[in-house]
N, C-alpha and C positions, 0 to 999 in steps of 0.2 A: 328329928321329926317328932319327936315322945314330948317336945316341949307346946303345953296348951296353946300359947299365943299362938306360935307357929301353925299350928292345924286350925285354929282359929283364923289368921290369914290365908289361909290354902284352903278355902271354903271349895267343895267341891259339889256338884250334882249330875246326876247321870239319865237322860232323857231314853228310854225306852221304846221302842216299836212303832214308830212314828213313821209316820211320809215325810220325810225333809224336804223343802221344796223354797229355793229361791230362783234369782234370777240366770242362776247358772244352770240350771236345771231341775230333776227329781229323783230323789233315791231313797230305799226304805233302809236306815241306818238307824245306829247308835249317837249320841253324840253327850259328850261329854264337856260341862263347864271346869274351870277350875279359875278361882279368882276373879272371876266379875270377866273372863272371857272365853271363848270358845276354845278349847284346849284339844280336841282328838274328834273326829266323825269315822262310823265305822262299826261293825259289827264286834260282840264277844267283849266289850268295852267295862274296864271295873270302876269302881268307886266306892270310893270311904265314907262320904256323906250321904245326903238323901238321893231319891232313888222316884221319880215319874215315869210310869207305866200310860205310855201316851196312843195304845191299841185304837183306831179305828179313828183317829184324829190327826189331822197335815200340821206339824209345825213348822211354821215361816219367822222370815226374820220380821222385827217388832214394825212397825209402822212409822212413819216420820213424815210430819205434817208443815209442808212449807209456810200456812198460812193461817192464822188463830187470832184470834180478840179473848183474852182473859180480861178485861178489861179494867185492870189493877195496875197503877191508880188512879183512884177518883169515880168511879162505875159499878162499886162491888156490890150495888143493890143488883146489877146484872149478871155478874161473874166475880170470883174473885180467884185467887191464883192456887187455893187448895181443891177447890170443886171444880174447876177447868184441867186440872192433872187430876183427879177422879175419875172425870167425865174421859182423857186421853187415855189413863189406865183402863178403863171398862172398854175401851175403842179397840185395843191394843197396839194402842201409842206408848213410845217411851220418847219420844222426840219430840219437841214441838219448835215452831219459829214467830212469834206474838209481834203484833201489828203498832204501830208507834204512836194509836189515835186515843189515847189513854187522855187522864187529867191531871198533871200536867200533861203536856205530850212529850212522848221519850223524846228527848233531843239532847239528851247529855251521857256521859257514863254515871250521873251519880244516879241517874233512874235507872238505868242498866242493872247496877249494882245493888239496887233496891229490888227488879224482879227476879233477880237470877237468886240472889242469896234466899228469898223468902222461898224461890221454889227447890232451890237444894236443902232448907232443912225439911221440907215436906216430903223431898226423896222418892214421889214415884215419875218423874219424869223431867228430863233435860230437857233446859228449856234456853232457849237463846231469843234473844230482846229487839227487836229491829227499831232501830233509831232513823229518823221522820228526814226526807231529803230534803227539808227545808229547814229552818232552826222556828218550831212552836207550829208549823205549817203556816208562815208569813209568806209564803210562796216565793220568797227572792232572796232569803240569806241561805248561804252553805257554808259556809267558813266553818259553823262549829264540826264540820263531818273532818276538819281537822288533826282534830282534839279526840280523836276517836284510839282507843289503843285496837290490838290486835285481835281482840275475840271480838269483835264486832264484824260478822263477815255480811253481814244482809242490810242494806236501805231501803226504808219505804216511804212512800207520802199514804199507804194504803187509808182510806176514806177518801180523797181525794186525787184529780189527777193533777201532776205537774204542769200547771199551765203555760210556762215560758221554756220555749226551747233552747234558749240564752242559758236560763237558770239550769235546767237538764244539762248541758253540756258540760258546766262546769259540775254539776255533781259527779258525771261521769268522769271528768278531767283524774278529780279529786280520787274518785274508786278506786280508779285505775290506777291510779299511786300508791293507793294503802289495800290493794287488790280484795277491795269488794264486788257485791254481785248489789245494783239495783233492783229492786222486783218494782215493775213499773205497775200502777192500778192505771189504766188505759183511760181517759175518759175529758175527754175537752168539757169542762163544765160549762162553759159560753154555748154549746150548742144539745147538751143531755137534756135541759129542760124541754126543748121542742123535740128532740131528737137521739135515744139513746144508743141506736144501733151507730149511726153517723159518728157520735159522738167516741165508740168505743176502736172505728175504722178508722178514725185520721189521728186520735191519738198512737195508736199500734203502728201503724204507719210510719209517724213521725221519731218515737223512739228506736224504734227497729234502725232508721237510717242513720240515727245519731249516732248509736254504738258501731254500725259497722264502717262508720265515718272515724269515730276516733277510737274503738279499738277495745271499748267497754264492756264489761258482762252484765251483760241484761236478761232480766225475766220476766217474763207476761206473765200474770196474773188472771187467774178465773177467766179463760178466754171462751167466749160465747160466742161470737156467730162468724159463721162461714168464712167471709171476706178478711175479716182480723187472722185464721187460720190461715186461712190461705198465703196472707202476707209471712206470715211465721212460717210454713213450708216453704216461700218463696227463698228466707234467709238462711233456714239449714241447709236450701242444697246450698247455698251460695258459701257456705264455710263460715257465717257470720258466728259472731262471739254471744248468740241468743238461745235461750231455753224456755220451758212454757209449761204451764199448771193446766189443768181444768179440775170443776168441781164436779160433785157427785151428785148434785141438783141436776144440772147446765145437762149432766147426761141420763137424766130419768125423767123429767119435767119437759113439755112442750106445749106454748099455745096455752097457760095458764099464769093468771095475774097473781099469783103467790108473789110478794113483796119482796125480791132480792135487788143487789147491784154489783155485776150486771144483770140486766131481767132474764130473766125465762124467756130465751127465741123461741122460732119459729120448727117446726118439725123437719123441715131440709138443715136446721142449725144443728139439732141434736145430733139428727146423722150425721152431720159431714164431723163433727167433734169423733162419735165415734168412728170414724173410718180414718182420722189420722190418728187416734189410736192404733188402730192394727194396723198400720202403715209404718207405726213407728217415729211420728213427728211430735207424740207428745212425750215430756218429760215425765212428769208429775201428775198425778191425783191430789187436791189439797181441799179440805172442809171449808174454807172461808168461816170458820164456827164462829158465829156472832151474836150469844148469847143478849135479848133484851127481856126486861119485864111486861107482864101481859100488856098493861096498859100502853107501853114504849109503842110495843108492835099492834096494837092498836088503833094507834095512835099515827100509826103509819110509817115507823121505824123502819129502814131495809134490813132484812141478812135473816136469820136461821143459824140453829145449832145442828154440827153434824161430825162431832167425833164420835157417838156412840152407834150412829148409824151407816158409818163410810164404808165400814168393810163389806156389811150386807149388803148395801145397795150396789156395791161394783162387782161383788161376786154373782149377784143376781142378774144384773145386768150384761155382764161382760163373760162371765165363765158359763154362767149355765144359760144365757139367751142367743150371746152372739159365739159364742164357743172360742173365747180367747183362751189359750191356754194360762193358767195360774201363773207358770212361773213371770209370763209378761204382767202379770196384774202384781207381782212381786216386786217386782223392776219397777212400774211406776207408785206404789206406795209406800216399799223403802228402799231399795239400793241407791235410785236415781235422785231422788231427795237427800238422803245422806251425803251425796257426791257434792251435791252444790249447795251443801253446810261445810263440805269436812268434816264427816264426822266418818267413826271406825264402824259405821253401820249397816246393816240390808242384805249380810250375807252370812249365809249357814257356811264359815271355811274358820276354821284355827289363824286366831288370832286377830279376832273381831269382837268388839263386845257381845256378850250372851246374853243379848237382848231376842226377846222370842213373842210371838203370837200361837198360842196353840186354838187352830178352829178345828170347828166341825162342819167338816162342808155338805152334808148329808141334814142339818138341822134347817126345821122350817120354824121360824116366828116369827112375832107380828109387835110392829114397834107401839110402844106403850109410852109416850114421853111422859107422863105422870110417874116413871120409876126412873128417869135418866138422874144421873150422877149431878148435872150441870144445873145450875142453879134454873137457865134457859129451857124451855118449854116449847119453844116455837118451832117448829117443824111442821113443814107440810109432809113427810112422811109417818105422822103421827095413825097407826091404823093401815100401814102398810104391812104385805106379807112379802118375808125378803128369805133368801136362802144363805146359809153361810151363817156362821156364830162364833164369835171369841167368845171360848171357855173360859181362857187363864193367859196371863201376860206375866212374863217374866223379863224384870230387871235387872242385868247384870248377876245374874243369876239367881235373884230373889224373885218369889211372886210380889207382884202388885195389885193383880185384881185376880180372882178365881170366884169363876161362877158359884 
């Protein structure tokens, strides 16, 4: 052990006085990294290397975001894939899952292998590439989800919805063989132009029955109103092979034309979202982060950036308004996400990566987007007051971002 390399690789850190709090519960411990993972939880606890004194501050596990637009490549006047893992470290994300609606569109492993490798030498956040359920979003080939190797576990057409339920099936077919998860973006475009809530109800509708017909793992995406919910509880009781997101907009916004897709429902929409929350039928919290420039959104672009604003606004929302307890708001922003990556993430226990969010949940600010990390600006919670703050993110037992 006297040998450099060696304590070198046995990098060690010792987290101090902290409220640990995942989805297993809460407890005022010690907890100890060693080598990029969670090595000992526990009082009285030693360490050879550095040493966070985390007094009067909850550390949780890191954050993991099913749903993100870096939009690299071909888009990087909007994002590019250094300042969207900036933007996800300041969040206290180490996870992320990116959307296939890039230039080209991911539809291959050599795009894959072009955003993952750029974002592992930048190193503050794992990032996995969702390749497009169609080949270029021609909405009818899938052959290439073939040709797909193993670390590809997420498909999406997100920008648009799959409009053949012929072409759906077979993608499904295909999943289910190389045991992927679809995340379906909901949305019959034949009928969104006149009609966006219809449009988001018989697309949900229609995948939900696909999968439980052939057997597929499916995920709804940004699920906005009632009746789309409603179907998605219809399928958990039923044992179906389905899971489901919503965003951090979808449940703070109601009754207001702010430019997203899906839009901003109705105030019975907001509710009923949050009340299968605390019910337990939602999976996931996920930003939909869709960095554009002023003009884009101007211009009339959809979407919003909200990695640096998700934790505040659900901790405002859900812990200190509707009085969810933390550790469920843990559960949906990383254990239950990490689940349907695969990844070793979202829990404070020995032998999980020591990926960390340390807040402050006692901290009042007021979001400033003129200071966010992302190159994006768009937010309607610009000038909002939110409670809850990530101080410092820790990666594998590295900081990433500190206040």
């Amino acid at each position: 052990m006297n040998n450099p390399t060696e304590q070198e690789e046995l990098m060690e850190l010792l987290i101090k006085n902290a409220k640990l709090v995942d989805e297993a519960g809460e407890v005022f411990a010690d907890l100890l990294v060693r080598d990029g993972k969670i090595a000992a939880v526990g009082q009285g606890l030693l360490c050879a290397g550095e040493m966070i004194d985390a007094s009067n501050l909850t550390l949780m596990p890191a954050f993991v975001d099913l749903h993100c637009h870096f939009r690299d490549p071909g888009y990087t006047q909007k994002e590019e894939i250094e300042t969207g893992c900036r933007a996800a470290a300041r969040g206290g994300y180490t996870a992320v899952n990116l959307m296939a609606n890039t230039n080209p569109v991911c539809s291959d492993m050599e795009t894959v292998r072009y955003v993952r490798e750029k974002a592992r030498k930048i190193g503050l956040v794992d990032v996995h590439q969702c390749v497009s359920v169609t080949k270029n979003f021609d909405g009818r080939t899938t052959d290439h989800l073939k040709a797909l190797d193993e670390s590809v576990k997420l498909i999406s057409e997100d920008g648009k919805g799959v409009m053949s339920n012929h072409v759906m099936a077979q993608a499904m077919k295909i999943a289910k063989e190389k045991g992927m998860t679809i995340l379906s973006h909901a949305e019959d475009m034949e009928i969104s132009p006149y009609d966006y809530r219809l449009a988001e109800n018989i697309a949900t509708v229609q995948h939900i029955h696909l999968a439980e017909y052939l057997g597929a793992r499916l995920h709804m995406c940004h699920v906005s109103t009632e009746e789309a919910m409603s179907e998605i509880c219809r399928a958990k009781v039923a044992k179906a092979p389905v899971t489901c997101e919503v965003a951090p907009h979808h449940l703070w916004f109601y009754d207001t034309d702010y430019r997203v897709n899906p839009p901003i429902r109705t105030k019975n929409d907001r509710d009923f979202l949050l009340w299968a929350i605390e019910n337990g039928y939602v999976d996931a919290i996920a930003t939909d982060h869709a960095p554009h420039t002023a003009e884009d959104k101007k211009n009339g672009a959809p979407g919003m950036v909200g990695l640096e604003t998700a934790f505040g606004v659900c901790y405002t929302i859900l812990v200190r308004e509707r009085r969810l307890p933390l550790l469920q708001l843990s559960r949906l922003m990383s254990a239950a996400p990490a689940r349907i990556l695969g990844l070793s993430k979202g829990r404070l226990s020995p032998g999980y990566d020591a990926d960390f969010a340390l807040v402050d949940e006692s901290r009042e600010w007021v979001v400033d987007t003129a200071d966010f990390a992302s190159k994006g600006k768009n937010s309607p919670f610009d000038g909002a007051r939110l409670y809850g703050k990530v101080v410092r993110t820790i990666k594998g037992g590295v900081t990433t971002y500190q206040e």
